[in-house]
C-alpha positions in Angstrom: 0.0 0.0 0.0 1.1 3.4 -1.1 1.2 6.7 1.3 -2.2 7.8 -0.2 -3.7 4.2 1.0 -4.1 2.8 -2.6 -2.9 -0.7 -3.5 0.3 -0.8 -5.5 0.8 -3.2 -8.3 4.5 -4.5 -9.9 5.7 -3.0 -12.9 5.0 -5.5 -16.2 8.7 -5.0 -17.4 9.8 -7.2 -19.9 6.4 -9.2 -19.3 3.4 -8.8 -21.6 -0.2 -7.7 -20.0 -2.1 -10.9 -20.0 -5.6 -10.6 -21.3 -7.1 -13.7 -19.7 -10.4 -13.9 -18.1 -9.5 -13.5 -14.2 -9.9 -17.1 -12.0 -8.6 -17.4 -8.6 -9.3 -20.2 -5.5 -11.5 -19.8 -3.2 -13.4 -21.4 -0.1 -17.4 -22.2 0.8 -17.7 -23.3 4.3 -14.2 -24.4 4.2 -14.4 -26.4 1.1 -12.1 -25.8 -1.5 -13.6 -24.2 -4.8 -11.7 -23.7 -7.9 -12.4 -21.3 -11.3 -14.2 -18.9 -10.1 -14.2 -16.3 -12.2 -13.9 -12.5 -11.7 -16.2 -10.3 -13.5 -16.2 -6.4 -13.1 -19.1 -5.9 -15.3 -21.1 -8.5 -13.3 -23.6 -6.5 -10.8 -24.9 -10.5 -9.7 -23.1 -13.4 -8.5 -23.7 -17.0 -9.3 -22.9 -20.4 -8.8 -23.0 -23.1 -11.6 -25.6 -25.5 -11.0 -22.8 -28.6 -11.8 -21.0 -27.0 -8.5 -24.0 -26.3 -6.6 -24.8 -30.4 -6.9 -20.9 -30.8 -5.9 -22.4 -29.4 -2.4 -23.2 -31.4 1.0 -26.4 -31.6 1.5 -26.9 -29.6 4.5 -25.6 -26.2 2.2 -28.0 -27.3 -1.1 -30.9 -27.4 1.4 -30.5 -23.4 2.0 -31.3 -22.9 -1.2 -34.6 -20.3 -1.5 -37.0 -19.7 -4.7 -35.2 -16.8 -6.8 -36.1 -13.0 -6.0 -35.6 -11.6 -9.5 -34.5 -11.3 -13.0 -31.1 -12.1 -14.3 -30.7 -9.4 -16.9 -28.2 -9.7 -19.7 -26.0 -7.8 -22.0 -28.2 -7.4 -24.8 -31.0 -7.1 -22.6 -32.5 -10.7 -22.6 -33.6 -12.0 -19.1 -33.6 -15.3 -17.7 -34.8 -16.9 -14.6 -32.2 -18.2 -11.9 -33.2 -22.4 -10.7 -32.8 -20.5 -7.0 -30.9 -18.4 -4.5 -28.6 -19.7 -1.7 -26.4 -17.5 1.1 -22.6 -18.8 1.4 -19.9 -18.1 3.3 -16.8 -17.4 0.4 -13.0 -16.9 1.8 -10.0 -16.1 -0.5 -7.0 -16.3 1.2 -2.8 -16.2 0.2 -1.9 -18.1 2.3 -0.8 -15.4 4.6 -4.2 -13.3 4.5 -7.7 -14.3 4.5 -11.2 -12.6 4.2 -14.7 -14.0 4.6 -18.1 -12.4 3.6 -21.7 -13.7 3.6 -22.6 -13.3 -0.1 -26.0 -14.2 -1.9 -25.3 -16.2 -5.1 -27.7 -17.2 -7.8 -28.1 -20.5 -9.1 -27.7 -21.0 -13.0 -27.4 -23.8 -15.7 -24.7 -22.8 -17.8 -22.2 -25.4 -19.7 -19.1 -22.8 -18.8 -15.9 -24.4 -17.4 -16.4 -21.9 -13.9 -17.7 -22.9 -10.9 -18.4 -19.3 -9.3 -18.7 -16.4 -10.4 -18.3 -12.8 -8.4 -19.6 -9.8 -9.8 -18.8 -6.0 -8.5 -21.1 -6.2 -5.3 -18.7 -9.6 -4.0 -15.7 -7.4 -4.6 -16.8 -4.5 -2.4 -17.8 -6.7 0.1 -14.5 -8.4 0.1 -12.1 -5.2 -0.8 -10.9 -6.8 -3.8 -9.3 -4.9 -6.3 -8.5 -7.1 -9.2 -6.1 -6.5 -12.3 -6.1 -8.8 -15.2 -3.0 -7.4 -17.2 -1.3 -8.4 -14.1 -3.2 -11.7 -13.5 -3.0 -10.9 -9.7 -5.9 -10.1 -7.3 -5.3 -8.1 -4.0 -8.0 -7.9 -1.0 -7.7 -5.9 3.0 -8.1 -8.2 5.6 -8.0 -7.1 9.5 -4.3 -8.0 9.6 -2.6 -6.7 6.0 -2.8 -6.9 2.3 -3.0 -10.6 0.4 -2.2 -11.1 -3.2 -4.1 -13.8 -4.7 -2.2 -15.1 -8.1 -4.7 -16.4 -11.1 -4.9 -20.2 -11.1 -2.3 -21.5 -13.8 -4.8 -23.8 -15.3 -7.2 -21.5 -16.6 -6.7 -22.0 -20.6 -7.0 -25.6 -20.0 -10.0 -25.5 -18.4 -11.7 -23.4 -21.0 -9.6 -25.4 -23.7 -11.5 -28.7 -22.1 -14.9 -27.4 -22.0 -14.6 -26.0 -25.5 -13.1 -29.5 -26.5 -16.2 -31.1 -25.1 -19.1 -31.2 -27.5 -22.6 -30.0 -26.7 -23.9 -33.0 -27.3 -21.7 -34.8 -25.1 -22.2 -32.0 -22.1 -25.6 -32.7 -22.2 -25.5 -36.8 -21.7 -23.5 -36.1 -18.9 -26.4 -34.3 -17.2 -28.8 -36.5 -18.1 -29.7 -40.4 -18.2 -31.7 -42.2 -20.5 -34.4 -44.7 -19.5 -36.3 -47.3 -21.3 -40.3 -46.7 -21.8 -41.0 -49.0 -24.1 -39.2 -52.3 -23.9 -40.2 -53.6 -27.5 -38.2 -50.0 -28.5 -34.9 -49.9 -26.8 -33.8 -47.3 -29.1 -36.5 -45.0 -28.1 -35.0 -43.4 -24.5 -36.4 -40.4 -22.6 -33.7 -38.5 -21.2 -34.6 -37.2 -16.9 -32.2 -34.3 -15.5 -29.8 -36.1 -13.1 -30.2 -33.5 -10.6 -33.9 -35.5 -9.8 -34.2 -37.1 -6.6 -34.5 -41.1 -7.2 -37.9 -40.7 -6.1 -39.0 -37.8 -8.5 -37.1 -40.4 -11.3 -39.2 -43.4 -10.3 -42.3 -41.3 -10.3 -41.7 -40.6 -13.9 -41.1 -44.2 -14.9 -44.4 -45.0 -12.9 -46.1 -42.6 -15.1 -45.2 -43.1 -18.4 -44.1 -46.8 -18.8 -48.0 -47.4 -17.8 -49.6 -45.3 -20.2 -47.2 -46.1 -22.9 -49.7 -47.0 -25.2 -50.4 -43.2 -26.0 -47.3 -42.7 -28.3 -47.1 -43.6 -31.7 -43.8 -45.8 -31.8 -44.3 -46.8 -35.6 -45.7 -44.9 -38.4 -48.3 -47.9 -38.6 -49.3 -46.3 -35.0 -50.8 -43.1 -36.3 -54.4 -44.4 -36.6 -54.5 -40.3 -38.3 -57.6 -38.1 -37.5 -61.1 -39.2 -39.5 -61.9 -37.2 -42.8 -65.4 -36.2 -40.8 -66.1 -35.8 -37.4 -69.0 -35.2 -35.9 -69.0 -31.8 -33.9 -72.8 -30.8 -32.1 -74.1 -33.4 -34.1 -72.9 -32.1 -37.2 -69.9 -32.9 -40.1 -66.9 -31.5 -39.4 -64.4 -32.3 -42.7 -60.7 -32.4 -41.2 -59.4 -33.0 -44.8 -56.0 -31.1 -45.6 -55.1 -29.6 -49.1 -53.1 -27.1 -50.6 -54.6 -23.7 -51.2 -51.9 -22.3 -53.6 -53.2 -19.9 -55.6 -55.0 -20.1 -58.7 -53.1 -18.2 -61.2 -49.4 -20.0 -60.2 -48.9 -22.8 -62.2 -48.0 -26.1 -60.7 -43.9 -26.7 -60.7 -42.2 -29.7 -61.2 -39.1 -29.6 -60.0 -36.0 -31.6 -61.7 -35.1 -34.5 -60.0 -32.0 -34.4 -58.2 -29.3 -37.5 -57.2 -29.1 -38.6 -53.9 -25.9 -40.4 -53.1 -25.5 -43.5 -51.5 -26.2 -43.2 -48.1 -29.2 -40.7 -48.6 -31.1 -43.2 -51.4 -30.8 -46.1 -48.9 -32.5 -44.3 -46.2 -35.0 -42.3 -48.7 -35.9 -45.6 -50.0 -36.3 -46.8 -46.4 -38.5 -44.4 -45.3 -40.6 -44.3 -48.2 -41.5 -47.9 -47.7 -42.2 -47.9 -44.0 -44.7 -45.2 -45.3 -46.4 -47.2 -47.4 -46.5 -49.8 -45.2 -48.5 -47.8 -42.8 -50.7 -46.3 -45.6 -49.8 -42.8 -45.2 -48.6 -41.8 -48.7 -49.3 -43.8 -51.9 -48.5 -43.9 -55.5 -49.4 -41.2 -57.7 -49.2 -41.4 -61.8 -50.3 -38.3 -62.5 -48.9 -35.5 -60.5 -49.4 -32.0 -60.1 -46.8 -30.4 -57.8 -43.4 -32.0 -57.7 -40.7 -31.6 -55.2 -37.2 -33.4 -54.2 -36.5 -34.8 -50.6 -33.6 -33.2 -48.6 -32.1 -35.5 -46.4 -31.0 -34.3 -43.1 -28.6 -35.7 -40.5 -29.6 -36.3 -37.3 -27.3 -36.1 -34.3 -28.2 -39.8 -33.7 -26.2 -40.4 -37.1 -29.1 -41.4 -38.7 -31.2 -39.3 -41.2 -34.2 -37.2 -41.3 -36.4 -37.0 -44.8 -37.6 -33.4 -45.5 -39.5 -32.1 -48.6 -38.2 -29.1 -50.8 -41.2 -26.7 -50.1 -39.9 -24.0 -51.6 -42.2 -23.6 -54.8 -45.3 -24.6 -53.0 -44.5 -21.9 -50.2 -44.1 -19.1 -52.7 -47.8 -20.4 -54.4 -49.8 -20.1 -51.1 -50.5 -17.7 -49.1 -48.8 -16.2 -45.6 -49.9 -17.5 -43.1 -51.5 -14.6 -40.7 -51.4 -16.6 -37.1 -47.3 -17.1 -36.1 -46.3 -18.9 -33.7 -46.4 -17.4 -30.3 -42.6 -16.5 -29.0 -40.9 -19.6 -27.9 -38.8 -17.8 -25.4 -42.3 -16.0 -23.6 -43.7 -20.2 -23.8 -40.6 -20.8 -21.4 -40.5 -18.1 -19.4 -44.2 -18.8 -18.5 -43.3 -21.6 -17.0 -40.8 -20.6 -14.2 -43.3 -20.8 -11.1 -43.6 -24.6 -11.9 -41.3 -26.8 -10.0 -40.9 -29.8 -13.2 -40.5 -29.2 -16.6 -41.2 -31.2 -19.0 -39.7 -31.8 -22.8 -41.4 -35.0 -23.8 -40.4 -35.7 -27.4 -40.8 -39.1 -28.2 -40.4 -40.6 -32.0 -43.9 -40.0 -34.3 -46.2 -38.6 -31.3 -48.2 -36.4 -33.6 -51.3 -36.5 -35.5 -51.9 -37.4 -38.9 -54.2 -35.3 -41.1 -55.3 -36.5 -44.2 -54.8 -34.9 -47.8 -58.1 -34.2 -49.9 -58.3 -36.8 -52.9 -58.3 -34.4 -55.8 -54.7 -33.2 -55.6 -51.4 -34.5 -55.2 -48.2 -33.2 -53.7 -45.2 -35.8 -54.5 -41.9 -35.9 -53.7 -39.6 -37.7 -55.9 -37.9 -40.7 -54.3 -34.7 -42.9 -55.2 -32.8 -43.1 -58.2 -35.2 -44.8 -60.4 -37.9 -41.4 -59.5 -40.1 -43.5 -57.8 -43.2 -40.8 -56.8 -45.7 -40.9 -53.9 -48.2 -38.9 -52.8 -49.2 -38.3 -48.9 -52.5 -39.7 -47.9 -52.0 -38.5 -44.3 -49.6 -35.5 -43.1 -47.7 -36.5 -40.0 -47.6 -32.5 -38.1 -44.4 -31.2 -40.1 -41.8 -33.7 -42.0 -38.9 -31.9 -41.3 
C-alpha cells in the first residue's frame, strides 16, 4: 500500500499484459472451490448448478426460490433455478477474508464454478487486475495477493473441446419406456431425486400406449367428425393460388447413403398407408435428407415452390422464449419428445403433392400428413 492508501501493483517489465479472463481459488464453508471467475461488469453473483450439486447436502438445502430477474447484456432475461447465502474466503496463504454473499443459481455449460460480480468485490475489498493476473484484497491483519490459477486456458480449452452434445448426456440419463423399442429413450435431468425419477417411470411406462412408436401407430384423425351433431371435414389440401402454375421440380441425385435411407423411409410409409402412388402428378418436389445427431437421417421435402404459391400464413407462432418463461413458477418441466407422437391429417383426394424418391424417381403422394416432416 502506497502513502495515499491505494494498493500498489508490480511494474510488467519485460512481461506482456495478459488478457485472460480472471480465475482465482477460493473457499465455501471451508471447502475448497476452484475457477471462479472474476467479473467487473457483473452486478450479480452465481454459482454453476454442476458445482452447486458438488455441495453437501446440509448447504443445497439453504437454497430459497429466486427474488428476480437475471438481466443480460443485450438485454435478454432469464430466470435463476434459485438463491442460496454462502460463506466465500479467498486467502494467500498469509491473509484471508470471509463475507456472507447471496449467489444465484444457474445452468450454464461454462468451465467456472463461481462467479463474483462487483457487489462480491466490495464486500470483500478486492481490487482485481487482469494485465497483471494478480488479485489483492484488505483483511484485518494486511494486504494478500491472490495469483490467477495456472490452469485456466486448459479448463476453458476442455470445456470447448467437449461437444454440446456430449455435455448434455453427462447431465442427463436415458431410461427405457417401451421395452419392445430400446432405441427409443427419454432423457430425466440427473439432478432429480430417485424418487421424482421413479415417479416418472411410474407414469409413463404405464400409459405407454399413447405414443405412436411406428408410423403404422398413427391411426391419423377421421376425414369427418361429428361436432354438435354435425360434419366436421378435417381434410388437408393445398390452397396455392389459382393463377401460379403447378412446378415440377428436376429430379435431383441422392448419393448412396441418402437413397438407402429415402428408400427406407418411403416404404415404412407405405407400409403404414400414409402416402401412396401417384401417376399423375401435379406439384413435384425433391426430398432433402437431413442428418440427425443420432447419425441417422431425417427426410424433408423441398417446399420452396409450393410456399411461394400459397399464401402467408396470418397466425405465427407465439414467441418460444415467452412459452418458457411462463413456465418458471412450476417446479418440473417437462420436454417429452418421443419418436412419431403427432397427428396425422389427411390430404383431400383431388390433388397430389409428390416428392420424388430414389434413383429410379419413384413418386408418392401423402395420404396423411404426420404435423411437419422436417
Amino acid at each position: 500500500m502506497d502513502q495515499t492508501g491505494g494498493f500498489l501493483f508490480p511494474p510488467l517489465g519485460e512481461n506482456k499484459p495478459s488478457n485472460d479472463p480472471l480465475i482465482i481459488q477460493a473457499a465455501v464453508f471451508n471447502i475448497e472451490v476452484w475457477r471462479v471467475y472474476l467479473d467487473s461488469g457483473s452486478e450479480c453473483n452465481v454459482i454453476f448448478e454442476h458445482c452447486f450439486l458438488k455441495l453437501p447436502d446440509a448447504l443445497r438445502a439453504r437454497k430459497v426460490d429466486p427474488q428476480g430477474l437475471l438481466i443480460g447484456f443485450s438485454g435478454e432475461h432469464a430466470w435463476p433455478l434459485g438463491e442460496i447465502d454462502v460463506d466465500i474466503t479467498i486467502s494467500d496463504g498469509i491473509y484471508e477474508k470471509t463475507e456472507t454473499l447471496d449467489l444465484s443459481k444457474v445452468r450454464s455449460p461454462l468451465p467456472y464454478n463461481i462467479l463474483l460480480g462487483r457487489t462480491a468485490m466490495q464486500r470483500l475489498e478486492m481490487v482485481p487486475s487482469g494485465i497483471h493476473r494478480l488479485v489483492k484484497f484488505q483483511s484485518e491483519t494486511g494486504i494478500g495477493t491472490i495469483k490467477q490459477i495456472s490452469d485456466v486456458k486448459r479448463a476453458e480449452d476442455r470445456s470447448s473441446s467437449v461437444p454440446k452434445d456430449t455435455q448434455e448426456e453427462e447431465n442427463t440419463i436415458k431410461i427405457i419406456v417401451n421395452p419392445n423399442y430400446p432405441y427409443q429413450t427419454i432423457s430425466i435431468g440427473i439432478h432429480f431425486s430417485d424418487g421424482c425419477k421413479h415417479k416418472l417411470r411410474k407414469l409413463l411406462q404405464p400409459n405407454m400406449d399413447i405414443f405412436a412408436w411406428e408410423y403404422k401407430d398413427m391411426t391419423g384423425v377421421p376425414r369427418v367428425l361429428t361436432l354438435e351433431g354435425k360434419p366436421f371435414v378435417t381434410e388437408h389440401r393445398l390452397n396455392e393460388r389459382k393463377h401460379i402454375e403447378p412446378v415440377h421440380q428436376k429430379k435431383r441425385s441422392l448419393s448412396a447413403d441418402r437413397d438407402k435411407a429415402a428408400r427406407k423411409e418411403v416404404e415404412e410409409l407405405l407400409q403404414a398407408g400414409i402416402v401412396r402412388e401417384s401417376t399423375y402428378p401435379v406439384w413435384v418436389a425433391n426430398p432433402v435428407m437431413v442428418k440427425k445427431g443420432d447419425g441417422g437421417w431425417r427426410m424433408c421435402v423441398d417446399f420452396t415452390n409450393i410456399n411461394k404459391a400459397c399464401p402467408k400464413d396470418c397466425h405465427p407462432l407465439p414467441e418460444i422464449d415467452w412459452k418458457v418463461e411462463s413456465l418458471t413458477e412450476h417446479k418440473l418441466k417437462c420436454f417429452l419428445n418421443l419418436l412419431l407422437s403427432k397427428n396425422a391429417i389427411c390430404f383431400k383426394e383431388r390433388r397430389s403433392y409428390v416428392p420424388k424418391v430414389g434413383r429410379q424417381g419413384l413418386r408418392h403422394t401423402n395420404r396423411k400428413e404426420p404435423g411437419s416432416i422436417c
